[in-house]
C-alpha positions as CSV (number, residue, x, y, z in Angstrom):
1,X,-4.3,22.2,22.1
2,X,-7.1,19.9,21.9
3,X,-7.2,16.6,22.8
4,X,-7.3,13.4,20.6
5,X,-8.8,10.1,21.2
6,X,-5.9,8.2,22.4
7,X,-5.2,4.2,21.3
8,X,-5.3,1.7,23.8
9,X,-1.8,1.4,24.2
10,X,-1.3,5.3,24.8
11,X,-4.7,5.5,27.2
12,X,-3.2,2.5,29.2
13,X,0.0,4.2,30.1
14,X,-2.1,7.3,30.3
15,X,-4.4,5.4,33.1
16,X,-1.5,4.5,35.1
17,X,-0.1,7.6,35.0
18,X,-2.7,9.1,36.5
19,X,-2.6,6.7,39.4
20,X,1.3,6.9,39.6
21,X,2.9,9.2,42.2
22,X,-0.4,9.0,44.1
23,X,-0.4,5.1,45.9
24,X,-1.9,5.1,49.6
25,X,1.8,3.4,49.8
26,X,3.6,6.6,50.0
27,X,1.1,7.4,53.3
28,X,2.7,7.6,56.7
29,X,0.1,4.8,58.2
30,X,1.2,2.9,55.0
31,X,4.8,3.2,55.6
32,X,4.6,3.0,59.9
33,X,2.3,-0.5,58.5
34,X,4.8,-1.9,56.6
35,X,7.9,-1.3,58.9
36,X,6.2,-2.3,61.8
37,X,6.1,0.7,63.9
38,X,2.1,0.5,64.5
39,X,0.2,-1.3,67.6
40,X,-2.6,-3.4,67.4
41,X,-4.8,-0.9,68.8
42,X,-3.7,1.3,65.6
43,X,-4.6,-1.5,63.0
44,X,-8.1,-2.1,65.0
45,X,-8.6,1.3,63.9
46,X,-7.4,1.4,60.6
47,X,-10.1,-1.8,60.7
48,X,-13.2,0.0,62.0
49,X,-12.1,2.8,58.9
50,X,-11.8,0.7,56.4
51,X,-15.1,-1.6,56.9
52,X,-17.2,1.5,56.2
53,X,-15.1,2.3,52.9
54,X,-15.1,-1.5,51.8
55,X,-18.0,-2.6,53.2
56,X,-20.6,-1.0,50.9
57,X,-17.9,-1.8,47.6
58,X,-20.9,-4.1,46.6
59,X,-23.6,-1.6,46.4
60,X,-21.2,0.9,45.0
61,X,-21.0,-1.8,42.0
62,X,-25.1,-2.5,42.0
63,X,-25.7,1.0,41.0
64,X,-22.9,1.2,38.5
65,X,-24.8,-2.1,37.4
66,X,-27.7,-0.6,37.4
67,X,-27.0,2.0,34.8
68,X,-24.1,0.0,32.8
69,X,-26.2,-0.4,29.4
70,X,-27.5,-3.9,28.4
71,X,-24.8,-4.0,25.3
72,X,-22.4,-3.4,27.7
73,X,-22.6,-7.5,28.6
74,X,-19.0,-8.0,29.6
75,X,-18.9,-5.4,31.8
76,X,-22.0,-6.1,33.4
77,X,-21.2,-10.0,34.1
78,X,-17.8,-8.5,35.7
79,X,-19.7,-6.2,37.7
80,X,-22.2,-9.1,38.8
81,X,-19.2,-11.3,39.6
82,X,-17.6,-8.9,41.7
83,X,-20.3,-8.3,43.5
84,X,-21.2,-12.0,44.2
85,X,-17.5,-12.7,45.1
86,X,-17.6,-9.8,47.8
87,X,-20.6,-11.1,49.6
88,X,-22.0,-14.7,48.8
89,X,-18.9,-15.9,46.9
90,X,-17.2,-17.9,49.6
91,X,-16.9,-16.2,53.0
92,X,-18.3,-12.7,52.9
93,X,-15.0,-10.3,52.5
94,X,-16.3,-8.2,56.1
95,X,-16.3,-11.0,57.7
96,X,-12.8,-11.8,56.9
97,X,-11.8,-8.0,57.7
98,X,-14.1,-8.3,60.9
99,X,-11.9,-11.7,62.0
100,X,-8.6,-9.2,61.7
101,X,-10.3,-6.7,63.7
102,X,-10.8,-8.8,66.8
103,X,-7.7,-10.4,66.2
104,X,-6.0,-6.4,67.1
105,X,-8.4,-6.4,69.6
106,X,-11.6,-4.3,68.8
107,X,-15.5,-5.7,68.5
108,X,-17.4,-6.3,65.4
109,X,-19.8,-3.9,67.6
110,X,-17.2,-1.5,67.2
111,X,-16.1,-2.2,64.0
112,X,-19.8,-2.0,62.5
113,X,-20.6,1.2,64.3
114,X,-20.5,4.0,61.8
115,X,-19.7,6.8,64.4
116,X,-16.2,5.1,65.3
117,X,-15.0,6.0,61.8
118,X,-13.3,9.6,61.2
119,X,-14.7,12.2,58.9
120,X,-12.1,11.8,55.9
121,X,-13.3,8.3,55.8
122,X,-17.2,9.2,55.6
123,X,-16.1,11.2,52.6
124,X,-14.7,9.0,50.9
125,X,-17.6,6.2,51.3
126,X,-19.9,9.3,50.2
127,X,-17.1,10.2,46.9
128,X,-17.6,6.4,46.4
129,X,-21.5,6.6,46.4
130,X,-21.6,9.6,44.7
131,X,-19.4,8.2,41.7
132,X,-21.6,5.2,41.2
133,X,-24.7,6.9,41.5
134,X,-23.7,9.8,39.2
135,X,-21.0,9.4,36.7
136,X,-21.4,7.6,33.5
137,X,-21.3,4.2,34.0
138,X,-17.2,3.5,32.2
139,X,-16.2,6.4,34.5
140,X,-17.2,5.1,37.6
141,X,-15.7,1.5,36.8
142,X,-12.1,4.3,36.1
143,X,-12.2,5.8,39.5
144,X,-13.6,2.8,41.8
145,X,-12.1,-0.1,39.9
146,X,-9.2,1.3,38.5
147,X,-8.2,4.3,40.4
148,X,-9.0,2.9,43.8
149,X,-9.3,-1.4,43.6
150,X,-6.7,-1.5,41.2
151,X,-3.7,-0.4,44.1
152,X,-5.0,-2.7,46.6
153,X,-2.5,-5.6,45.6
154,X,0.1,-3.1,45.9
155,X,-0.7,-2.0,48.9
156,X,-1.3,-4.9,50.6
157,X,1.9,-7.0,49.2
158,X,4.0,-3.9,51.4
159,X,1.8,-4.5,54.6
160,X,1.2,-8.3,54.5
161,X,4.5,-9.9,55.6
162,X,4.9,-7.3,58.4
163,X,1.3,-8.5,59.3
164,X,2.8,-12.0,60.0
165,X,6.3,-11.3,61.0
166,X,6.6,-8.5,62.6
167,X,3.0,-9.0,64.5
168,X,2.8,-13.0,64.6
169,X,-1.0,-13.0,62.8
170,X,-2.1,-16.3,62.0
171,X,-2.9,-17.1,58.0
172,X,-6.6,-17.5,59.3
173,X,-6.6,-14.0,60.8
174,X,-4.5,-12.0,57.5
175,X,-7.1,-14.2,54.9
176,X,-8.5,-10.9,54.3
177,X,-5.3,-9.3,52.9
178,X,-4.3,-13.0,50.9
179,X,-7.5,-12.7,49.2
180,X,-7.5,-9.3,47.8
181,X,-3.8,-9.6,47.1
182,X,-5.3,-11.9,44.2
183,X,-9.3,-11.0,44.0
184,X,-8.5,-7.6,43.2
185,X,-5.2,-7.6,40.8
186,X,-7.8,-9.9,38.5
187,X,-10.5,-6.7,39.5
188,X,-8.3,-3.8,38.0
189,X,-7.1,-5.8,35.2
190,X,-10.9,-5.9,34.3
191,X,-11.4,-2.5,34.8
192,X,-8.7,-1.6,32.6
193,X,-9.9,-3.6,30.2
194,X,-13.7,-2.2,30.6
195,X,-12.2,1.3,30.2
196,X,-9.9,0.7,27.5
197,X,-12.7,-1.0,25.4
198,X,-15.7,1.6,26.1
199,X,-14.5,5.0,26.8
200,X,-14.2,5.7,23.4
201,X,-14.5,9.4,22.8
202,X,-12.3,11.9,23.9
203,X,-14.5,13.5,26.2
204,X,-14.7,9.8,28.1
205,X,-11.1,9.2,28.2
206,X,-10.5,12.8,29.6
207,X,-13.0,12.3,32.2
208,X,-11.8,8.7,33.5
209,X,-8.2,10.0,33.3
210,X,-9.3,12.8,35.8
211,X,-11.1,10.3,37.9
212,X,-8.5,7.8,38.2
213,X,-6.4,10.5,39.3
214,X,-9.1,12.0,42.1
215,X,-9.7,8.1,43.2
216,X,-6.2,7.7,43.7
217,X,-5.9,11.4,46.0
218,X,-8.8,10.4,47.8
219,X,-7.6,7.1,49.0
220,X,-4.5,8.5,49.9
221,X,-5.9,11.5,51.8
222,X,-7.9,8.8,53.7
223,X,-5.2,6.5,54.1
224,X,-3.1,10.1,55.7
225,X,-5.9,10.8,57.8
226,X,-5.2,7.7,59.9
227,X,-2.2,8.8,60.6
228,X,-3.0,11.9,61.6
229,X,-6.0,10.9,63.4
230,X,-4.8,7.8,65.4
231,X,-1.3,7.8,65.5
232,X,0.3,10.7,65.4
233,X,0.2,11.3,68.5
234,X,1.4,8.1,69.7
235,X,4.5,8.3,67.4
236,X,5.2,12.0,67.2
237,X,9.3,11.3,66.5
238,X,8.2,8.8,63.4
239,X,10.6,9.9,60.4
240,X,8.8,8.3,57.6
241,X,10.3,8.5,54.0
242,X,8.8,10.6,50.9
């Protein structure tokens, strides 16, 4: 049967569906995270992971910029601003995920050093370059805005109060998490609307469905990897839910 160009009602659900069933939430680091069962030492590595996948989020979105069609002006001023807000935009949003780091006890040396991050994470930072560099310009904004920024307020509204509660972090050293708890539910709701608006033939709407759905396996797998990497071992009698 082929495929018709959907409205933007339909595509939205459509979007999310592709997402659904597939939140980093339902990973095992996610779930130890947000019950409280990690150490520090296991968040500082979740942290030197996860600057090497964030960290470059703002070149990921020059060279979607760079491509993203003059007509396209929206789109292009939310790409700008997104970029701007990640780096110059206030305090630089590493530096914030740096601050958490030392606070579980690693080094921004550490932190920085691209060999303390595990394979499954280099992948994804290279599936995130290779998105922006390659795919059409309303397909990367589907699988880096939507499939993968779009979660993060999700994620982190889980994680957050454990952060504090459980851990005793101070509101200076969890700003990281506050921030994109807001920054980035505004992001995705852009994104979706960037989509919605220009992927306007079938062939566009299949293709950022099927991205949004690989985003949204590859943050997972990464987020799984940490568990499997750096705690695992540590917590071998863990019984985690589905």
């Amino acid at each position: 049967m082929t495929a018709e160009l959907m409205n933007r009602d339909t595509f939205r659900t459509a979007l999310e569906n592709a997402i659904q069933g597939k939140s980093a939430n339902k990973a095992p680091f996610s779930q130890a995270w947000a019950s409280g069962e990690l150490s520090r030492a296991h968040l500082a590595r979740w942290a030197e992971n996860h600057y090497h996948y964030v960290g470059p989020f703002a070149d990921y979105l020059a060279y979607i910029y760079a491509r993203t069609p003059d007509t396209m002006t929206e789109a292009k001023d939310f790409l700008l601003a997104n970029m701007y807000e990640e780096e110059i935009g206030g305090d630089r949003h590493t530096d914030l995920l740096v601050r958490f780091a030392e606070a579980c006890g690693t080094t921004r040396e550490r932190v920085v050093d691209p060999d303390n991050m595990s394979p499954t994470t280099r992948g994804l930072q290279s599936w995130c370059y290779a998105v922006a560099m390659r795919e059409d310009p309303v397909v990367a904004v589907a699988g880096l805005v939507v499939g993968l920024e779009s979660q993060v307020p999700s994620i982190y509204r889980k994680q957050t109060p454990t952060l504090r509660e459980k851990y005793g972090f101070t509101d200076e050293e969890v700003e990281f998490f506050d921030l994109h708890i807001v920054s980035d539910e505004i992001h995705g709701e852009r994104g979706y609307q960037i989509v919605l608006e220009h992927a306007n033939t079938v062939e566009l709407q299949q293709r950022c469905l099927k991205i949004c759905e690989i985003g949204a396996q590859m943050r997972l797998l990464y987020t799984t990897a940490l568990y499997h990497d750096y705690v695992a071992n540590d917590l071998p009698a863990l019984k985690l839910a589905a």
